[in-house]
MIKOLDO-827250 format. One record per atom (N, C-alpha, C, CB): atom name; residue number from 1; x, y, z. Coordinates in steps of 0.001 Angstrom, whole numbers, plus 500000, padded with zeros to 6 digits. Glycine has a CB too. Layout:
# MIKOLDO-827250
   romar   firo       px       py       pz
      CA    NUM        X        Y        Z
...
# end
This chain:
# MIKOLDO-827250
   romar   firo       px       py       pz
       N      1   349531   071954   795867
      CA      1   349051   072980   796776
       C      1   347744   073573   796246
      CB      1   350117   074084   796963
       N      2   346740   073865   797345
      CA      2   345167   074139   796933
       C      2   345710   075503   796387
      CB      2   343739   074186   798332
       N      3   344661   075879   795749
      CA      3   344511   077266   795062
       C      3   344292   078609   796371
      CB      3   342948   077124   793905
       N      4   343159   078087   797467
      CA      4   343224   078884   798616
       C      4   343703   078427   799944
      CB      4   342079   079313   798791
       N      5   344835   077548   799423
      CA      5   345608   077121   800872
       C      5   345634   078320   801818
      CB      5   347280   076634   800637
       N      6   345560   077347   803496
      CA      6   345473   078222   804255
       C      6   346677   079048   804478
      CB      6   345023   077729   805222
       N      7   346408   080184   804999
      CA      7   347633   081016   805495
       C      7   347542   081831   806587
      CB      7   348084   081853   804562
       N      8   348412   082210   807389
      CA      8   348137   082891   808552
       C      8   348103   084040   808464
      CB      8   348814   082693   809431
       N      9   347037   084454   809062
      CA      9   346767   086510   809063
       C      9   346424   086854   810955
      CB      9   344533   087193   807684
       N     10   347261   087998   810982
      CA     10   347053   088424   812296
       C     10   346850   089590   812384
      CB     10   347917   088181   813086
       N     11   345676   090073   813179
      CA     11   345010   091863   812944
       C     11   345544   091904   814473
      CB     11   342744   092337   812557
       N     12   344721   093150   814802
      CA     12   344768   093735   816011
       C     12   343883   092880   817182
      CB     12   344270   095185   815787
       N     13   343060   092341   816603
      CA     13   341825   091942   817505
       C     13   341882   090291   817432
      CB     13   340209   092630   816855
       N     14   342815   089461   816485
      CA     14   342689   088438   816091
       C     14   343434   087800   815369
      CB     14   341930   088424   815768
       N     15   343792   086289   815086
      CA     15   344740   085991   814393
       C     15   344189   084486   813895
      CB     15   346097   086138   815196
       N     16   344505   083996   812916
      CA     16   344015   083464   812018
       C     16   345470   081942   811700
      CB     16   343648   084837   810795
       N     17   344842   080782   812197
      CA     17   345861   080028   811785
       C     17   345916   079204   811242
      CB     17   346369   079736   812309
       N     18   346516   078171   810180
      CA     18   345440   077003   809733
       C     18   345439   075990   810563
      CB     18   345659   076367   808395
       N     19   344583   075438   810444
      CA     19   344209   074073   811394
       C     19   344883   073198   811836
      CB     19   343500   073301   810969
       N     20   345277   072770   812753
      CA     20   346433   071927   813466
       C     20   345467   070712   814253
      CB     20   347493   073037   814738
       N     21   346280   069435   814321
      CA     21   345285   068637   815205
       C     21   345903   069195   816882
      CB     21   345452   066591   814836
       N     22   347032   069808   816749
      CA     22   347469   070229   818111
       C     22   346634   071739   818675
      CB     22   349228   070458   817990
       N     23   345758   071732   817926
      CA     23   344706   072953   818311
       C     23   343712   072298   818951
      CB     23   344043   073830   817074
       N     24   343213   070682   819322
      CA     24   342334   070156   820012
       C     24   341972   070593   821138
      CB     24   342552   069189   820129
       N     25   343141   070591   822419
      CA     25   342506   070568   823413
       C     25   341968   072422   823600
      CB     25   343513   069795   824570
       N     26   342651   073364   823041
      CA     26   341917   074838   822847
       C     26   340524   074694   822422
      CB     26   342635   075777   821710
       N     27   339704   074299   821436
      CA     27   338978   073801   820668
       C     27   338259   073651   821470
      CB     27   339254   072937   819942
       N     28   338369   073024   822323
      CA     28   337142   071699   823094
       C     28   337045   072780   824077
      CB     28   337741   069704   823848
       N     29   338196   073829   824455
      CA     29   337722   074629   826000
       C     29   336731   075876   825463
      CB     29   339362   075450   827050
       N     30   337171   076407   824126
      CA     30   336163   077258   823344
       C     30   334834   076954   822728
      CB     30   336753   077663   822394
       N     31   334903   075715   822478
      CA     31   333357   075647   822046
       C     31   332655   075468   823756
      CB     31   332972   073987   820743
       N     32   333240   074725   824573
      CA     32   332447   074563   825642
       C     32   331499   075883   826432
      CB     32   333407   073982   826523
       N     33   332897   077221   825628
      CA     33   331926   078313   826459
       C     33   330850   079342   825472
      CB     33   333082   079457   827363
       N     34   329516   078790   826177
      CA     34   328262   078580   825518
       C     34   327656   077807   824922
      CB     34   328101   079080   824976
       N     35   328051   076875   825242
      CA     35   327672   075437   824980
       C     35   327153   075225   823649
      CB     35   326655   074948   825939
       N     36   328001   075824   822715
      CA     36   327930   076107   821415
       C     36   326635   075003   820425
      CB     36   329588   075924   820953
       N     37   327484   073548   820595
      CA     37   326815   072601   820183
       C     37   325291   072577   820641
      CB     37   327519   071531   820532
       N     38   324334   072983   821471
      CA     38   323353   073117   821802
       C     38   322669   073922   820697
      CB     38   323407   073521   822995
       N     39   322747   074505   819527
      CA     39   322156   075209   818964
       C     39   321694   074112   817727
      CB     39   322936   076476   818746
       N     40   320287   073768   817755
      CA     40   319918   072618   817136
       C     40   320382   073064   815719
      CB     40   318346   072196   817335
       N     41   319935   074859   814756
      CA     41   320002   075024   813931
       C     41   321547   075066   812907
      CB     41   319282   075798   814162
       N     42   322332   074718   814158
      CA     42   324096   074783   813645
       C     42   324534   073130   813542
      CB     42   325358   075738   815125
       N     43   325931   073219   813060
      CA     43   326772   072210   813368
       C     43   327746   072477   813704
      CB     43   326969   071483   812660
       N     44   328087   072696   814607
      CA     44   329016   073047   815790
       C     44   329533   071835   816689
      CB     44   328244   074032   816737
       N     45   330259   071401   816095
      CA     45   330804   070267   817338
       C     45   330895   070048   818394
      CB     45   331603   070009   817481
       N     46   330035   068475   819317
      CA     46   330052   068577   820653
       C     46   332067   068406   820951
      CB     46   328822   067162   821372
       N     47   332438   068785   822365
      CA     47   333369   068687   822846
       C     47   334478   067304   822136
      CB     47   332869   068682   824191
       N     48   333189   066510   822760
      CA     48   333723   065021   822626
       C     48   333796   064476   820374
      CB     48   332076   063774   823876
       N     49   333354   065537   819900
      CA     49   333425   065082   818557
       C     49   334598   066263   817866
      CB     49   331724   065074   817807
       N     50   335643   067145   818751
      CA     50   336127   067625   817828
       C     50   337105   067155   817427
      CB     50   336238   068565   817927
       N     51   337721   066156   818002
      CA     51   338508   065649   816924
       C     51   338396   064859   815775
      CB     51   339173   065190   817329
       N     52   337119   064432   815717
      CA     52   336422   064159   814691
       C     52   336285   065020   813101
      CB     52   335333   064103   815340
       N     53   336132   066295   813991
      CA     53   335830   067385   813212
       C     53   337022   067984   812325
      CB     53   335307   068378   814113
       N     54   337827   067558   813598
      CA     54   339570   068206   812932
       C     54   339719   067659   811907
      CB     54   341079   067887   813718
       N     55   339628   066507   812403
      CA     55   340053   065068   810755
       C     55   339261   065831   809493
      CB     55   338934   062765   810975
       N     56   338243   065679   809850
      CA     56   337166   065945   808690
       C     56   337425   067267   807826
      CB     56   335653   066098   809368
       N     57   337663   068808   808642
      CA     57   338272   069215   807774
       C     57   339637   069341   807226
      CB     57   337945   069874   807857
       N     58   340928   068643   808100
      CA     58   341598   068422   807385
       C     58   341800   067423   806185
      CB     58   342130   068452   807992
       N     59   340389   066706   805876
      CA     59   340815   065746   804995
       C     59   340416   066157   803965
      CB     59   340486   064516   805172
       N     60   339096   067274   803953
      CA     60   338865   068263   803293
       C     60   339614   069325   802510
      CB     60   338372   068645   803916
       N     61   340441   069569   803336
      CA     61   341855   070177   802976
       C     61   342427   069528   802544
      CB     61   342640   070638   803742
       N     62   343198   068648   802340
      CA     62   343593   067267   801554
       C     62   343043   067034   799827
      CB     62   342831   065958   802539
       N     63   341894   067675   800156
      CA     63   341492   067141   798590
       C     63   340972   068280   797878
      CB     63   340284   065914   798514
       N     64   341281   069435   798481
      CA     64   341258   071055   798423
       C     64   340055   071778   798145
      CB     64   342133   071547   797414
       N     65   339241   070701   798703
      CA     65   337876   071511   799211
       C     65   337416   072506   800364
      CB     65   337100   070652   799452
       N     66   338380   072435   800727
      CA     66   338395   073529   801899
       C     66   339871   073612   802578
      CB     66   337229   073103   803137
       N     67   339778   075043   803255
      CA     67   340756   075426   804372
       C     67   340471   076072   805213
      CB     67   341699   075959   804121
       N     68   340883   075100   806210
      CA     68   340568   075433   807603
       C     68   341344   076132   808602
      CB     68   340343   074430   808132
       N     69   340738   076900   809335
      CA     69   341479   078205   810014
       C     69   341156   077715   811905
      CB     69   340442   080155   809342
       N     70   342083   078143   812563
      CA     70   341867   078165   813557
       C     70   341628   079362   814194
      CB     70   342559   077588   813926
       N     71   340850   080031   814796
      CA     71   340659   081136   815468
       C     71   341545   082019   816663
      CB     71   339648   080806   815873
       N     72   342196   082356   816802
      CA     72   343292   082915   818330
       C     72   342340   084229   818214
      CB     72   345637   083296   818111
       N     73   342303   084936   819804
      CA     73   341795   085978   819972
       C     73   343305   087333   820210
      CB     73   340677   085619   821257
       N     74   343255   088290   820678
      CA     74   344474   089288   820779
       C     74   345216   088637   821931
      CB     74   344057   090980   821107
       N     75   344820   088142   823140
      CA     75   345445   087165   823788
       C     75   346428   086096   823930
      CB     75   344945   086868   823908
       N     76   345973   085803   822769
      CA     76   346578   084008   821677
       C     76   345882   082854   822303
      CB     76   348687   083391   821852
       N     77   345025   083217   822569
      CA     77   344012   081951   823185
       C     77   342558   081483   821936
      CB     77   343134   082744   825006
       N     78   342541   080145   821984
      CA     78   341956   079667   821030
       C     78   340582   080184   820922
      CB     78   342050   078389   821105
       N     79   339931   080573   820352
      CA     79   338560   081108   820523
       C     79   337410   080723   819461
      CB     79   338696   082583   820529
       N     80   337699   079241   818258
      CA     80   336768   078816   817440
       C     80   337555   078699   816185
      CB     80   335559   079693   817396
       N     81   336991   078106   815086
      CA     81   337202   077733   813740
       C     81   336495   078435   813008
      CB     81   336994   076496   813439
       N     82   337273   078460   811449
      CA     82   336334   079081   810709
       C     82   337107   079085   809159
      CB     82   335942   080614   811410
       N     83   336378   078672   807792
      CA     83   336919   078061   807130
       C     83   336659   079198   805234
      CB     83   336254   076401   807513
       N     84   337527   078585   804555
      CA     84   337406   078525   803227
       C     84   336427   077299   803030
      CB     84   338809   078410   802527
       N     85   335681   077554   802184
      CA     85   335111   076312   801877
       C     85   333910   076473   800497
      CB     85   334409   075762   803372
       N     86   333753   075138   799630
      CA     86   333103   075284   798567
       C     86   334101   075801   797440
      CB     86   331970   076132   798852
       N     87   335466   075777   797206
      CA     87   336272   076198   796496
       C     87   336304   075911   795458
      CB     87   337087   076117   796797
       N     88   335911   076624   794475
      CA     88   335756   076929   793342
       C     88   336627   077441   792761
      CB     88   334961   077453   793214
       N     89   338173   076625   791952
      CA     89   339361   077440   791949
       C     89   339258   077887   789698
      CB     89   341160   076103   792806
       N     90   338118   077219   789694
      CA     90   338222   077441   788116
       C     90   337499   078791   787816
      CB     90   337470   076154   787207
       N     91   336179   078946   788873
      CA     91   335496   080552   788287
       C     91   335510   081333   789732
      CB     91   333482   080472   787497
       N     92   336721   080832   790223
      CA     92   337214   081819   791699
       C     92   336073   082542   792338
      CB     92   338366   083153   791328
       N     93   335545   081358   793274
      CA     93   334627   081428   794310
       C     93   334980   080842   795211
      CB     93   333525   081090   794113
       N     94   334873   081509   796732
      CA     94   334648   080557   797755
       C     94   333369   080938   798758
      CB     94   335994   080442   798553
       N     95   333679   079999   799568
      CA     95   332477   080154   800905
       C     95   333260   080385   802157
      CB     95   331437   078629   801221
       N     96   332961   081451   803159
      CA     96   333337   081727   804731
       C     96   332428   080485   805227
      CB     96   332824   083497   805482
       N     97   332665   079816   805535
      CA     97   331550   079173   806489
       C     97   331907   078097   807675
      CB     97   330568   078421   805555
       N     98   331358   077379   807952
      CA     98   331676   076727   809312
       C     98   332012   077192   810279
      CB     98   332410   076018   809349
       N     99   331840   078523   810584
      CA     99   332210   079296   811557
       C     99   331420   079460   813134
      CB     99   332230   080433   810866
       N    100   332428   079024   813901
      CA    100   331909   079685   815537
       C    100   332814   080329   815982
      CB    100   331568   078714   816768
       N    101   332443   080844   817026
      CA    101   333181   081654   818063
       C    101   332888   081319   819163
      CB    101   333036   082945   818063
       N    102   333076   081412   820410
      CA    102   333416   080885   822082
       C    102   332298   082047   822465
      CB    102   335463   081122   822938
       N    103   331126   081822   822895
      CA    103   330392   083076   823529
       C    103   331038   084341   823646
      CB    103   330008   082815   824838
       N    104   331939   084293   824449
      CA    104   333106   085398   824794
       C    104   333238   086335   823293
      CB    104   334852   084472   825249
       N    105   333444   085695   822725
      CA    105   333866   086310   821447
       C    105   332578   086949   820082
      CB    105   334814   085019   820840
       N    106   331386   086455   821037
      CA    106   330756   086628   819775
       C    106   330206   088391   819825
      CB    106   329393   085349   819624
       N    107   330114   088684   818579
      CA    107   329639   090303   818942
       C    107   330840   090947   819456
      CB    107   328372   090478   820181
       N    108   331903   091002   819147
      CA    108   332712   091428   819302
       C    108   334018   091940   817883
      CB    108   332863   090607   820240
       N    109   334368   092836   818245
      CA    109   335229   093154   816645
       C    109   336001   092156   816049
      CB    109   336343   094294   816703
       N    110   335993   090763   816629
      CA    110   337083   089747   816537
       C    110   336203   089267   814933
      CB    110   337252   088364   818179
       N    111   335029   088833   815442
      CA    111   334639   088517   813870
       C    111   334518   089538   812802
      CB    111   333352   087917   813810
       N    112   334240   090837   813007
      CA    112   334755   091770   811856
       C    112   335972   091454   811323
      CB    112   334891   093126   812246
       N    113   336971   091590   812390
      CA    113   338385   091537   811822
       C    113   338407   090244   810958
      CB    113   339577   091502   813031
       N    114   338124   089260   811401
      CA    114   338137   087775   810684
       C    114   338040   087830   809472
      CB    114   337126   086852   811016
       N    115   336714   088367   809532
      CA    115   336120   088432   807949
       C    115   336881   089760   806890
      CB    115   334186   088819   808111
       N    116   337016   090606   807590
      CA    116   338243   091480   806762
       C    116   339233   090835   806219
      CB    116   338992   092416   807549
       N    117   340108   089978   807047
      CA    117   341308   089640   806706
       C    117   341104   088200   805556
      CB    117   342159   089383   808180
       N    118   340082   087394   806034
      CA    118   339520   086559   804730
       C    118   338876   087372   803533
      CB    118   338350   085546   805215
       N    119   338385   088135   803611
      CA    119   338000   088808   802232
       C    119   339234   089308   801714
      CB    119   336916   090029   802325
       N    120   340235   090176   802180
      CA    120   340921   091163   801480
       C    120   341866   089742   800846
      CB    120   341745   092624   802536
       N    121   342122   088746   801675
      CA    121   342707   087416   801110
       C    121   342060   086906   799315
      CB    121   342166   086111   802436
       N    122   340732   086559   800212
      CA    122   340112   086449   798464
       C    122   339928   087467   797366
      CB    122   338753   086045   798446
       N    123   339885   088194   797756
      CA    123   339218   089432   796213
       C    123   340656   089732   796211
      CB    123   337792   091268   796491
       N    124   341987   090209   796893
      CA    124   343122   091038   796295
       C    124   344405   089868   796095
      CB    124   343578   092458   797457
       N    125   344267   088946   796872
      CA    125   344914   087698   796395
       C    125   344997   086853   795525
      CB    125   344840   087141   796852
       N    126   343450   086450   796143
      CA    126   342796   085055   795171
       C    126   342145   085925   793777
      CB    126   341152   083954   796235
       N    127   341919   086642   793829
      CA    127   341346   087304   792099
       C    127   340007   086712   792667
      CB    127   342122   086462   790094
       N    128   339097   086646   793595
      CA    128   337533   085826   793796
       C    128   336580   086998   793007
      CB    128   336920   085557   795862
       N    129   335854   086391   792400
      CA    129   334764   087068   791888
       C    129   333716   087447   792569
      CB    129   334330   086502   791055
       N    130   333292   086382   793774
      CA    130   332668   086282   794690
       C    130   333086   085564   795782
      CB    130   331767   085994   794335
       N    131   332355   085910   797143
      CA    131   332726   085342   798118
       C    131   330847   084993   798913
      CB    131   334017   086448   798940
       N    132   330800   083743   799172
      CA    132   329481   082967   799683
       C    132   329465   083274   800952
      CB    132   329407   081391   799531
       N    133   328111   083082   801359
      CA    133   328056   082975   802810
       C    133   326813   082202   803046
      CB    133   328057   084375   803558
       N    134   326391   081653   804044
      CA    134   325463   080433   803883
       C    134   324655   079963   805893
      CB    134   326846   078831   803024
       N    135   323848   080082   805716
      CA    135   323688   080070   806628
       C    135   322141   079644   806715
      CB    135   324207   081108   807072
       N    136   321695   078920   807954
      CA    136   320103   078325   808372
       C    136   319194   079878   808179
      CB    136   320002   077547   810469
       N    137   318085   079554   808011
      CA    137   317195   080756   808122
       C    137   316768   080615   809616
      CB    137   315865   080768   807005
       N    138   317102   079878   810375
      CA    138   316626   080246   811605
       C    138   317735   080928   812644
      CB    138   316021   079002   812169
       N    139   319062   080660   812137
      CA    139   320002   081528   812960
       C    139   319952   082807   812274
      CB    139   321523   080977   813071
       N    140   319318   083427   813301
      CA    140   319163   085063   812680
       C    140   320403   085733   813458
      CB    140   317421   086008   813149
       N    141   321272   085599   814451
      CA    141   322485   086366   815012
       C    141   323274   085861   813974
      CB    141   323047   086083   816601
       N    142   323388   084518   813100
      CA    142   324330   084556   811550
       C    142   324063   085526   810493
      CB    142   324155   083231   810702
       N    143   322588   085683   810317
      CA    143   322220   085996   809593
       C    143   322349   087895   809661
      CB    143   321128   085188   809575
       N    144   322413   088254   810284
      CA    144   322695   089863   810948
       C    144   324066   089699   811342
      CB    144   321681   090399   812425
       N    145   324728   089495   811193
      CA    145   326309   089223   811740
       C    145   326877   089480   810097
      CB    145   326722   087233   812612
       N    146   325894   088746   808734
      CA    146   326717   088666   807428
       C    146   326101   090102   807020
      CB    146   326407   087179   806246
       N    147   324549   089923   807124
      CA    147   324288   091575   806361
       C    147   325213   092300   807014
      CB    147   322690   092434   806576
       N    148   325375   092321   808397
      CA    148   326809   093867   808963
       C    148   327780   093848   808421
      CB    148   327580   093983   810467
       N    149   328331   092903   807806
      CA    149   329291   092260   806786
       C    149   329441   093727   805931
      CB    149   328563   090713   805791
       N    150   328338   093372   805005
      CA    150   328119   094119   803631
       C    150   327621   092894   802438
      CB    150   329764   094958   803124
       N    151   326773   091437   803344
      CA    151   326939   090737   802023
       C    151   325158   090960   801819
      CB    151   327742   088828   802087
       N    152   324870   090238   800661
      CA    152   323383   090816   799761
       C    152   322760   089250   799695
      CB    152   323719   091721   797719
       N    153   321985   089564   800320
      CA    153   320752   088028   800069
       C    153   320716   087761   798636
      CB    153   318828   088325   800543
       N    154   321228   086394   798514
      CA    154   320940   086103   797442
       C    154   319807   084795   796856
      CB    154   322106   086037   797123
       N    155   319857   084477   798007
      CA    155   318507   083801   797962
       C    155   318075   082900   798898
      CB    155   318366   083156   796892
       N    156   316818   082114   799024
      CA    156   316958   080808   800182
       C    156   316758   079646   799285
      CB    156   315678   080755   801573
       N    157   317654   078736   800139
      CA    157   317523   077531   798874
       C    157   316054   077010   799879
      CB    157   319334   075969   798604
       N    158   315244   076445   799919
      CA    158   314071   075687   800712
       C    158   314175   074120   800387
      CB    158   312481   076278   800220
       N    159   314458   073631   801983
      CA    159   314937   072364   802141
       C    159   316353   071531   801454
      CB    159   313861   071773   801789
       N    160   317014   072348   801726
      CA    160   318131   072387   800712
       C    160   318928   071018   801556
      CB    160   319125   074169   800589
       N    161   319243   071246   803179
      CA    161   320078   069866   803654
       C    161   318748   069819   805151
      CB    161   322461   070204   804206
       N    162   319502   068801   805885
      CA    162   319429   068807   806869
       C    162   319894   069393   808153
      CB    162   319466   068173   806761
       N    163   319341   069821   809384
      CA    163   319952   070022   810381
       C    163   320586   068516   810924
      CB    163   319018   070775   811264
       N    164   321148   069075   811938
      CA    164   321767   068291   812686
       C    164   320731   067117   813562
      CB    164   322568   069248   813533
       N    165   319421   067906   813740
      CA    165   318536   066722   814211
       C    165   317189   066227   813596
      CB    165   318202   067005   815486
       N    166   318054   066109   812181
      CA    166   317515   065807   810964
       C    166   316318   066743   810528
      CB    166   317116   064420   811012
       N    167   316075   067823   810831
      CA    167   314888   068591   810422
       C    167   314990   068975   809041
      CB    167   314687   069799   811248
       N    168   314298   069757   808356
      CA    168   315045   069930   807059
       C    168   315310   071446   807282
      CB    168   314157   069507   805568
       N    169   315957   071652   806336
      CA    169   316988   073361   806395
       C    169   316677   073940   805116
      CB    169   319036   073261   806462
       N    170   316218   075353   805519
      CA    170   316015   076082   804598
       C    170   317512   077248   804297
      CB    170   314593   076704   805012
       N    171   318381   076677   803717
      CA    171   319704   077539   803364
       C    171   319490   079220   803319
      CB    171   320248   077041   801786
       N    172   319802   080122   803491
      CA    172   319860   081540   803056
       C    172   321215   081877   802699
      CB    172   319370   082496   804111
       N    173   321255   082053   801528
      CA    173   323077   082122   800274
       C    173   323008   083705   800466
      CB    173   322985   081457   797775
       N    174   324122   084278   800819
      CA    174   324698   085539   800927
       C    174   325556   085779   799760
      CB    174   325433   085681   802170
       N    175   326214   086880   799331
      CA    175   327269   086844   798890
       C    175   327582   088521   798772
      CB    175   327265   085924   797666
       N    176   329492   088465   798735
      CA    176   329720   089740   798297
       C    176   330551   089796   796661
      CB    176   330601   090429   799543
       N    177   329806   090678   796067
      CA    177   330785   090403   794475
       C    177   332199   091210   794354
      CB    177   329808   091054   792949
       N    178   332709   090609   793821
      CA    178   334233   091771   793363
       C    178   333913   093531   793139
      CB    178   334954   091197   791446
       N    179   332789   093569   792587
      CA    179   332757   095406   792324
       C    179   332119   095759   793949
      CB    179   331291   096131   790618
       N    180   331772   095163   794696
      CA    180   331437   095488   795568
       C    180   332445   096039   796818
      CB    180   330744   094620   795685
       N    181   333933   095176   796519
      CA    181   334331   094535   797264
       C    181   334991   096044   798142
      CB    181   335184   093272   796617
       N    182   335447   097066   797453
      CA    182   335532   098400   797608
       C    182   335097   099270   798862
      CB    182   334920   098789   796637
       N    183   334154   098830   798645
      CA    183   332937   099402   799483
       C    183   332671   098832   800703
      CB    183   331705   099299   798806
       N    184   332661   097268   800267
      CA    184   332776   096521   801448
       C    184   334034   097026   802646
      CB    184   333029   095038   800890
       N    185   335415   096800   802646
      CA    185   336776   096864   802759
       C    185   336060   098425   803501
      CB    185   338010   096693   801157
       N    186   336444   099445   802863
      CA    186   336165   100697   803479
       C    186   334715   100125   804875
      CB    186   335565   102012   801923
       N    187   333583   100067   804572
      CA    187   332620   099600   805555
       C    187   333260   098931   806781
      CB    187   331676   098642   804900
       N    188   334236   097665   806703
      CA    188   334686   097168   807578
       C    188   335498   097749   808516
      CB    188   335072   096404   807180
       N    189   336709   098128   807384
      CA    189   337067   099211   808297
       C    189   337084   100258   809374
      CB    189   337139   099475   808026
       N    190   335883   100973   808356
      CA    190   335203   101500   809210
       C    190   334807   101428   810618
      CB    190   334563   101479   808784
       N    191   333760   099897   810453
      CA    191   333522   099230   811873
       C    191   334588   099332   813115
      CB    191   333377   097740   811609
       N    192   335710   098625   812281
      CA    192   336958   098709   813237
       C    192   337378   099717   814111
      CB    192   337958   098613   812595
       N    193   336891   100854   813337
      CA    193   337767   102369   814246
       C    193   337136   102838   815018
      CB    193   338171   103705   813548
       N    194   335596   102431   814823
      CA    194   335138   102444   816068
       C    194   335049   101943   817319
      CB    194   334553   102453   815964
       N    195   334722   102730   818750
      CA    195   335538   102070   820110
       C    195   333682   100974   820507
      CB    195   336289   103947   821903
       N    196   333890   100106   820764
      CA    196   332661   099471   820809
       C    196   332617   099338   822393
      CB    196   332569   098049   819898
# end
């Protein structure tokens, strides 16, 4: 068993499940709204490749490089993926990443809650020292979505991978540290109690 095997968390706004291949056909109706895959600077799976995708991170999971989450909204309707990943179980680090949401959902308290319930997982569970976040320098709604977070630029890698239509990618590494994590938790919270 991985060190951050997945596990299920359910807030008020959201619920958190690990990855099932019987989560496909949800999958394919949530990314479709906003035609997610259209965003050259992401990798977001077209319709027709998520089961592709499923495999991939479950095989990932398999060799405990990642865990993969399925997204439910307060509804119980599928609303996107979103993962552990980069697991680092010897100097307890991971990465949030691979994450979408269904238009519907984006800008909405659903990804606060998300990321609450994965952090308070890593820093009071997992003992994480840090927690990554990673993202294109050209998706700036990622990039303002993690600073609201509470996480701290930590740097841009320049030309670090590729996009999806082979351009090259300039990475921007986030992160939140353990003494932070305090502060963070209260902040989120926070967010939450407010009526948006």
């Amino acid at each position: 068993m991985s060190w951050a095997e997945p596990t299920p968390f359910k807030g008020r706004f959201a619920s958190l499940e690990p990855l099932a291949p019987e989560h496909l056909a949800g999958l394919i109706e949530a990314v479709k709204d906003g035609e997610l895959w259209r965003l050259w600077y992401t990798s977001i799976p077209h319709p027709d490749g998520m089961k592709a995708e499923i495999e991939r991170r479950l095989h990932l999971q398999s060799e405990g490089k990642m865990a993969p989450f399925t997204v439910f909204d307060a509804a119980g309707a599928i609303i996107g993926m979103t993962t552990y990943m980069n697991i680092d179980a010897h100097n307890k680090r991971v990465e949030i990443g691979s994450t979408w949401y269904a238009a519907r959902a984006q800008r909405t308290s659903l990804n606060t809650e998300c990321k609450l319930m994965l952090l308070t997982h890593a820093f009071e569970k997992l003992d994480c020292i840090a927690v990554e976040f990673r993202t294109s320098f050209f998706n700036q709604q990622s990039r303002r979505a993690i600073e609201r977070l509470g996480a701290k630029l930590d740097g841009v890698l320049r030309s670090h991978i590729r996009h999806t239509d082979g351009s090259l990618r300039d990475t921007c590494v986030y992160s939140i540290i353990a003494s932070e994590w305090p502060t963070v938790r209260s902040h989120l919270a926070y967010q939450l109690s407010r009526k948006r």
